[in-house]
N, C-alpha and C positions, 0 to 999 in steps of 0.2 A: 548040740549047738543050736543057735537061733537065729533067726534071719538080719542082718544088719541092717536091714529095712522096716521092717513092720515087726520085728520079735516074733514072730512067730520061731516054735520050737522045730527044729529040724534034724534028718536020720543024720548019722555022722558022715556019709557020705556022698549027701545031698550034694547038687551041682547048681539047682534051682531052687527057690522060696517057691512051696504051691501054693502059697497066699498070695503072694504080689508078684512072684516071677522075676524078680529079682535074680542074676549068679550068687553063688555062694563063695567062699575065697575057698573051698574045696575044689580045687581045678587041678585037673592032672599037671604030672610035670613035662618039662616040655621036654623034645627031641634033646637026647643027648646032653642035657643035665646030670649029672654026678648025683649019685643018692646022697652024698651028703649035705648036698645041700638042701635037699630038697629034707633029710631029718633033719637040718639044723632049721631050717623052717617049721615045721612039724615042732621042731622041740624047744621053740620061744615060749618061754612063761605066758603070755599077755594071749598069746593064739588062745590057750586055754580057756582063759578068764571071762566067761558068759557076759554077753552087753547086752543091759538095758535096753527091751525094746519100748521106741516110742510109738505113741498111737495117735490116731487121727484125728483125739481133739488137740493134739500136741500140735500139729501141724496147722490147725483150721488158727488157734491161738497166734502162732507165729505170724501167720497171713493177716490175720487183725491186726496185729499190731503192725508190720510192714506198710498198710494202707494207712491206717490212721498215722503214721508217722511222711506216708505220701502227702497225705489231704492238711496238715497241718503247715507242710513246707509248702503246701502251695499259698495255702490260705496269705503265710506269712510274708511271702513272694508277691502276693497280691497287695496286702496294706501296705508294703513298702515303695510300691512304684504310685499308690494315689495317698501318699499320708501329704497332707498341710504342706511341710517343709518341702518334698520334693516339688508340687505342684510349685509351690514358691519360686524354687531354686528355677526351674522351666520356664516359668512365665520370666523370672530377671532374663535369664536366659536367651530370651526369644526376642523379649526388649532390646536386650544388644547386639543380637544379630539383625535387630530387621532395620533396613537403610533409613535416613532419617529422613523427615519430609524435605521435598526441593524445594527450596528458598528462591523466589523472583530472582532474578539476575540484576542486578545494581546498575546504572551506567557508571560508565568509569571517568575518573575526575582525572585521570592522570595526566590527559591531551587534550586540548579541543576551549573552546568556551563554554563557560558554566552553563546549566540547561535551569531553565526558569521551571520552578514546581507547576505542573497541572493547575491550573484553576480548579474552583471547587464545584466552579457552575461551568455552565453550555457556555461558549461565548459569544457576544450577540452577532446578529447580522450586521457585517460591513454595509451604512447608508449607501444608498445609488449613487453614485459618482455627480455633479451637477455640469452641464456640458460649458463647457468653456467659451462665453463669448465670444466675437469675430472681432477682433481688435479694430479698435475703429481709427479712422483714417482723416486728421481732424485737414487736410489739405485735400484732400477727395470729398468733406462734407460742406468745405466754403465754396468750393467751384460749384458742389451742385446748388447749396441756395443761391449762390452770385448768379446763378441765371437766368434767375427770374428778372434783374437787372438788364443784362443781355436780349431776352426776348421782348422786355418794356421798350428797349432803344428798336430794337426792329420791328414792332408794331406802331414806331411813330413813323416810321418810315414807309407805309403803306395809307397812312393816314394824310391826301392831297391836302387839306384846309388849310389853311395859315391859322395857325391858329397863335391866341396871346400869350400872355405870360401866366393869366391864372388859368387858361385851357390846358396849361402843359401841365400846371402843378393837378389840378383836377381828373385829367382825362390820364394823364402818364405820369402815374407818384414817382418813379424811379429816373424819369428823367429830369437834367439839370435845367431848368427854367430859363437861367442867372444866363448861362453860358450860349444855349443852342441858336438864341437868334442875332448873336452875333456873325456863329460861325454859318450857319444855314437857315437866311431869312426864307426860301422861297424853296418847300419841299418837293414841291410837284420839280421845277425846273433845276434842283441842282441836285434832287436826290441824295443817297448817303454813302456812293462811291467812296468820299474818302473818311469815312467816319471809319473807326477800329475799336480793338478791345485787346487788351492782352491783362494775363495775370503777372503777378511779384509780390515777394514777400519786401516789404518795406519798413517795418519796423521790428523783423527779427525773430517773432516769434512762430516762427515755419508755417505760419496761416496765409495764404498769399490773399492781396488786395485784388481787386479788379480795378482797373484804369480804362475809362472812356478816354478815347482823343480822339485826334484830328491831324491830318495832315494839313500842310501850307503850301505853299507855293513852291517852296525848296524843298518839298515833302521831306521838310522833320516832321515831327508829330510832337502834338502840342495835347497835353491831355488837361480836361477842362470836367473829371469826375471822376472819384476817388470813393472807391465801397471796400467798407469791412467786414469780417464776419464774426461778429458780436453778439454775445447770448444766444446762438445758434437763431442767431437771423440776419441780414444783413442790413448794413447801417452806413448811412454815408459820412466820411469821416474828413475829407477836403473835396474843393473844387476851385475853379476858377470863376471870374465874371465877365459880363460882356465889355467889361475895358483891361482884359487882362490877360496874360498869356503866363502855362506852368508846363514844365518839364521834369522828367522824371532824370535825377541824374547818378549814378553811380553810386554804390554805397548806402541809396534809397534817399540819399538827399533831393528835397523838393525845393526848383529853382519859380520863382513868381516875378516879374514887372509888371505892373500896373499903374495906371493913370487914372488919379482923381481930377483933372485938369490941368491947365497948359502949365501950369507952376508947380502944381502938386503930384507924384508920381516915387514909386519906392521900386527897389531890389531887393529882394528879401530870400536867403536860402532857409530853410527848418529842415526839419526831422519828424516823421509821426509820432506821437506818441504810443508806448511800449500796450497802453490801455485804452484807445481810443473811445469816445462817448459818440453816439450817434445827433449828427447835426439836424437831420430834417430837410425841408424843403430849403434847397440856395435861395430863393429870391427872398422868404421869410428872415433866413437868417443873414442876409444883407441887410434888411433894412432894421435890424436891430442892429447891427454896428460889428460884422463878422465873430460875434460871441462865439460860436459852435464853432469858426476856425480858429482862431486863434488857442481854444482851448484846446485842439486834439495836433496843433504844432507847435514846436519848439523849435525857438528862432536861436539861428546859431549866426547869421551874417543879416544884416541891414543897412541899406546906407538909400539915398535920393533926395529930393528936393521939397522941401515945406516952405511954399509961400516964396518962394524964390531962393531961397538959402540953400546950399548942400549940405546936408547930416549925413551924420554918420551916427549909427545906434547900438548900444551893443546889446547883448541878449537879458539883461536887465532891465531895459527899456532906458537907458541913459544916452541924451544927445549931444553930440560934438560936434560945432560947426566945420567946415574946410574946406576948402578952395577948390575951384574946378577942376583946375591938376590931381591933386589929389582924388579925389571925385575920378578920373579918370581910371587913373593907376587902381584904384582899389576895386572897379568892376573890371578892369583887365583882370589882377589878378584873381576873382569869382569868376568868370568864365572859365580861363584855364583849369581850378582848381575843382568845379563842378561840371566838367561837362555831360551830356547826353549819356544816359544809359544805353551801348548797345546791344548790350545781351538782352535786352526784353525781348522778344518774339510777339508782334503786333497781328491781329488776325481782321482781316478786314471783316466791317460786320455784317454786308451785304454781299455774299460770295459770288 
């Protein structure tokens, strides 16, 4: 028999291959096995029949081949996982798993008012603000030039001289000429006790006039110099003269009698005008023919005596003869209808 291992030839009763050491299927029988069976083993055709022993290029052969059949599936294993397609398939692969870029956030149009796009440039600097003038005060700027008026009347009043009528116009532009030496011939001795001043708006436009007067005897006050404030200067706009006597009456109507002589003499009420023009020196504009008063009032009532006659005049300048009665009744009613303004507040001008 031969060894089922290496072929080697073996005694028939061998147990072991002395070639490879291998058992042999020669193995006793076991405890208490029946001899039959153990001859019916024994006497299988095929036990017989000598095998093929193989030899150790047979085996080295087989080993070749088993590796090179290793190295081949590896190889193949290997192109499979980097061939073109799969890379392909991975990289799509990978494109759709990886998060897509964040997109700015929109504002939302759903609520709110629309938001104006970004300019494209800086935008410029807001100019410095400009400070806001001090509103000016066009009745706080007449008072303060009117008193250089005010101070002219009380510097004539320190002034003992007698002086004439072109001393006053020369030495004291602001004072009335026409008017003061009737009312105060003799400075030194009668002083300007009752000389006054008070402001009023008299023709409406919230600028108030300054008014020179004079108390009388029944101390009313008789005002005999009328200053405006014109083109931011002041201008004198009415007066009286030294045969004349005017009152401020209510409403800003200006009441006047005067006497041109013993037959000639008028009543006359006006109004300032709303734009007065500056008259200049009274005694100048007397002897020019009251031009500079007449233009800066308007006559609303006239009536007195021409040459003996009573007229009556109306603001036209149209004359209607009438009788003494008449004559009477119609300066009654100018009196009642214009009296005295009380509400002026007079300031003596020599405190």
């Amino acid at each position: 028999m031969y060894c089922e291992h290496c072929g080697t030839k073996l005694s028939e009763h061998a147990r072991f291959c002395p070639t490879c050491g291998s058992a042999t299927s020669e193995q006793p029988p076991a405890d208490g096995q029946d001899s039959a069976s153990a001859s019916d083993a024994t006497s299988c055709p095929q036990a017989d029949t000598p095998r093929k022993a193989i030899g150790k290029p047979a085996v080295i052969a087989v080993s070749a081949v088993v590796f090179a059949l290793i190295a081949a599936g590896a190889a193949f294993f290997a192109l499979s996982i980097n061939s073109p397609a799969k890379l392909a398939d991975e990289q799509t692969s990978t494109e759709q798993e990886a998060p897509a870029p964040q997109q700015p956030e929109q504002p939302s149009t759903a609520a709110g008012p629309e938001q104006e796009p970004a300019p494209d440039t800086a935008p410029e600097p807001e100019p410095t603000p400009t400070p806001t003038p001090t509103p000016v005060n066009p009745a706080a700027e007449a008072q303060t030039a009117l008193q250089a008026v005010i101070d002219d009347y009380r510097s004539l009043a320190d002034d003992s001289a007698k002086l004439s009528k072109d001393d006053l116009a020369s030495r004291h532009p602001y004072v009335n000429s026409m008017a003061i030496p009737n009312y105060l011939m003799d400075w030194a001795n009668n002083g300007f006790s009752n000389v006054c001043y008070a402001f009023s708006d008299l023709n409406g436009d919230n600028v108030p006039e300054l008014i020179i007067g004079c108390k009388d005897a029944q101390a009313n006050t008789q005002a005999f110099d009328i200053w405006s404030y014109v083109n931011n200067a002041p201008v004198r706009v009415a007066y009286s003269w030294e045969r004349s006597i005017m009152r401020v009456c209510a409403g800003g109507y200006l009441y006047e009698r005067g006497s041109g002589g013993f037959q000639d003499w008028m009543i006359t009420v006006s109004t300032l005008s709303a734009y007065p023009t500056g008259i200049g020196d009274a005694w100048t504009d007397y002897a020019n023919g009251f031009n500079g008063r007449t233009d800066n009032l308007n006559v609303v009532e006239k009536l007195g005596m021409e040459s003996g006659t009573y007229v009556k005049i109306d603001a036209q300048g149209n004359k209607t003869a009438i009788t003494a009665e008449q004559f009477q009744t119609e300066n009654q009613a100018i009196e009642q209808q214009y009296p005295a303004d009380s509400s002026i507040e007079w300031i003596p001008l020599i405190s």
